[in-house]
C-alpha positions as CSV (number, residue, x, y, z in Angstrom):
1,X,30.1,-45.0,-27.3
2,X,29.0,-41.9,-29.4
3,X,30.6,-39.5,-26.7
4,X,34.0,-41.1,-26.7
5,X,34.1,-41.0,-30.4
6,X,33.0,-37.6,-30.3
7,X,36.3,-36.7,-27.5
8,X,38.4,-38.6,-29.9
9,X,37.5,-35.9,-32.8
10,X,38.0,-33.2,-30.6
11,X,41.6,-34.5,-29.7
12,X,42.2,-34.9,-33.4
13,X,41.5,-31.7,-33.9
14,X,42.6,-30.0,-31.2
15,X,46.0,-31.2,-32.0
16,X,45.7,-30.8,-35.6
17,X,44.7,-26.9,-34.9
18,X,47.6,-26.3,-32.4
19,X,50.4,-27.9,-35.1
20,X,49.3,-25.8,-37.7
21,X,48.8,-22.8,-35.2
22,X,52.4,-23.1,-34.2
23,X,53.5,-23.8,-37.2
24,X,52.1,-20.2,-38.8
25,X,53.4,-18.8,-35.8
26,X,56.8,-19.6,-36.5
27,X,56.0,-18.2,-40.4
28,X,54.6,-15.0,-39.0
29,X,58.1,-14.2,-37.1
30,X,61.0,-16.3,-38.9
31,X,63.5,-14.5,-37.6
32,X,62.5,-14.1,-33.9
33,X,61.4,-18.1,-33.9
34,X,64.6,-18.8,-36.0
35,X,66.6,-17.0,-33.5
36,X,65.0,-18.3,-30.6
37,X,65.7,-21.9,-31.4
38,X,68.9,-21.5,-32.3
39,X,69.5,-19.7,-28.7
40,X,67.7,-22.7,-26.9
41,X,69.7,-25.1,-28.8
42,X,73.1,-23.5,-27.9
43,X,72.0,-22.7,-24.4
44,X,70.1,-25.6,-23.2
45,X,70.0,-25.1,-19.5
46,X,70.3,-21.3,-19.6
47,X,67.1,-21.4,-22.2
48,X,64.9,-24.1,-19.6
49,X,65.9,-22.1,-16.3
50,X,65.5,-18.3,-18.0
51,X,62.0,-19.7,-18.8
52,X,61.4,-21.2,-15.2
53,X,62.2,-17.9,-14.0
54,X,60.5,-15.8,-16.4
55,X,57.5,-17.2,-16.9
56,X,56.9,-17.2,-13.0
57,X,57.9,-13.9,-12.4
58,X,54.8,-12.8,-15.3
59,X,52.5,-15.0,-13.4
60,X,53.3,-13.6,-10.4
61,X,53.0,-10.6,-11.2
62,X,49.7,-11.2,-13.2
63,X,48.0,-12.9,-9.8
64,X,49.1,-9.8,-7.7
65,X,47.8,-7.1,-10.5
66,X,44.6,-9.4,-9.9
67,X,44.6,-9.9,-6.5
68,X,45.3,-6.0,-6.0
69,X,42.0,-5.4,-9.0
70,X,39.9,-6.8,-7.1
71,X,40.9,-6.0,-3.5
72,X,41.1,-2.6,-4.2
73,X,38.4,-2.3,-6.6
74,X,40.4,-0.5,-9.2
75,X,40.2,-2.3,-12.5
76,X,43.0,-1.0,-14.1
77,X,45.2,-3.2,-11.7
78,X,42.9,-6.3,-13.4
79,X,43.9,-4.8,-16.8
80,X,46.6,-5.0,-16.4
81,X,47.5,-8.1,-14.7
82,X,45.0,-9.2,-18.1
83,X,48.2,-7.6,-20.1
84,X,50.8,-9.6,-18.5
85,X,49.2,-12.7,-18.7
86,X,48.5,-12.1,-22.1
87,X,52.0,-11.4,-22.6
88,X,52.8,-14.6,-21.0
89,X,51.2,-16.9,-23.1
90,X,52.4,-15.0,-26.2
91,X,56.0,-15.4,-25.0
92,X,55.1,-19.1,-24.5
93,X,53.1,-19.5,-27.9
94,X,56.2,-18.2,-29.3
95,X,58.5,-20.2,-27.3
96,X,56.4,-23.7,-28.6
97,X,56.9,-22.4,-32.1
98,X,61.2,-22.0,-31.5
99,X,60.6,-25.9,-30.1
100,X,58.5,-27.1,-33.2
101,X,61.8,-25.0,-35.5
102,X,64.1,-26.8,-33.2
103,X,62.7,-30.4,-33.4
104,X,61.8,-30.3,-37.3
105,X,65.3,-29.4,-37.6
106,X,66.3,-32.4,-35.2
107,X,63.7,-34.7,-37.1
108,X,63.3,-33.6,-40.7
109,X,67.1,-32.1,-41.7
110,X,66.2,-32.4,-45.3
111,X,63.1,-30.0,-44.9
112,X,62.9,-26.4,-45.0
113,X,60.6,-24.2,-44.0
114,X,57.0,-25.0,-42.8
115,X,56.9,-28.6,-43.3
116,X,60.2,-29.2,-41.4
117,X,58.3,-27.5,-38.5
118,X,54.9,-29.0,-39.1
119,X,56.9,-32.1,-38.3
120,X,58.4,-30.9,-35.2
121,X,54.9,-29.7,-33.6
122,X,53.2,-33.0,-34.7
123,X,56.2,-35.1,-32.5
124,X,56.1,-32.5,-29.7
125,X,52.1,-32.9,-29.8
126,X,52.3,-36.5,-30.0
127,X,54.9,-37.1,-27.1
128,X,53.1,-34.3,-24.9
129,X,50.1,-36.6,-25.3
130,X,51.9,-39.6,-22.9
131,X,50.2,-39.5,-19.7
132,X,51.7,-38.3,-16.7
133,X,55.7,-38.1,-18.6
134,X,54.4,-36.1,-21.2
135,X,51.6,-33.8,-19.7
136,X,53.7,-32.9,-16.4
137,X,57.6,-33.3,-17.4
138,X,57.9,-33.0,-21.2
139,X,55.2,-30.1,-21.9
140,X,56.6,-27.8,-19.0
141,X,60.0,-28.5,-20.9
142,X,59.0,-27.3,-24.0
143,X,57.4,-24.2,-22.9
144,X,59.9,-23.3,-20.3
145,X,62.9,-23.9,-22.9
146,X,61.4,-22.3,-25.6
147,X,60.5,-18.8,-23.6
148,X,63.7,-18.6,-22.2
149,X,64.9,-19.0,-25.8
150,X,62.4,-16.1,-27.2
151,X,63.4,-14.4,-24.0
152,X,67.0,-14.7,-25.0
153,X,66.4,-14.0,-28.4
154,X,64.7,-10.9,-27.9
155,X,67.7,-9.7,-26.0
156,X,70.3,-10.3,-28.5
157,X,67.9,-9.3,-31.0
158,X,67.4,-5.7,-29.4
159,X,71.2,-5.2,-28.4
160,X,71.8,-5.7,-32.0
161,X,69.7,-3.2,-32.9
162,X,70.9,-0.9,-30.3
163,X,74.6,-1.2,-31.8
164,X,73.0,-0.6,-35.6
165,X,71.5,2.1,-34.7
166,X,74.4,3.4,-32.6
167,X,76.5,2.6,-36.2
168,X,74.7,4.6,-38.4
169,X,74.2,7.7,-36.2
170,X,78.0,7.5,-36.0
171,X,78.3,7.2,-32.2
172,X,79.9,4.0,-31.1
């Protein structure tokens, strides 16, 4: 009995920890997590299959800088396989945070700011917690959606700044 109330205060926590972790994430980087939701909101299927796509291209390409580290013995192949990976689960850390700015939005209009996404992680948390719906269908959702919307995001964000840039120097 002692264990399984020990798990239970794990999983409270754990889940406690990750809503407020995406929750800061999205108040470190307003305007890239602002952005990002708003670009998986408008461009639902786009966002989920940009995702799809870019998050297995980075794992592919972190299991073959692996694969090559270690066949090779050369560890800066490992390193940077390490990199991408890294990269990865930054782009889906962010990605979770657009979803929890999406989905406070969704739940909480009256909100602003961190509690309207506090409220979004909690509900993604809670429903990602349903067995087999939630852990295998709704998670992969999330983080696939969300990526493709920082991936998107990221894009418009740089082109923009490409064309300021291009503004102010005076060439057009």
């Amino acid at each position: 009995m002692d264990a399984s109330w020990g798990l239970f205060v794990l999983l409270l926590a754990g889940c406690a920890s990750l809503a407020v972790l995406v929750t800061l994430v999205g108040l470190l980087f307003p305007t890239l997590i602002g952005r990002a939701g708003d670009e998986a909101e408008q461009r639902h299927g786009r966002a989920v299959l940009l995702g799809l796509l870019n998050g297995l291209l980075l794992a592919a390409i972190a299991a073959i800088m692996a694969v090559l580290g270690e066949r090779l013995r050369v560890p800066v192949f490992s390193i940077i396989g390490g990199l991408v990976l890294v990269a990865l689960v930054i782009g889906l850390l962010l990605g979770l945070a657009a979803m929890s700015v999406l989905l406070g939005r969704k739940l909480k209009p009256d909100l602003a700011g961190w509690p309207q996404a506090l409220w979004g992680s909690g509900a993604w948390i809670l429903a990602s917690l349903a067995p087999y719906l939630g852990w295998f269908l709704f998670v992969p959702y999330l983080l696939f959606r969300g990526f493709g919307g920082v991936v998107m995001a990221l894009s418009a964000l740089r082109r923009e700044g490409r064309v300021r840039s291009a503004a102010d120097t005076g060439t057009v």
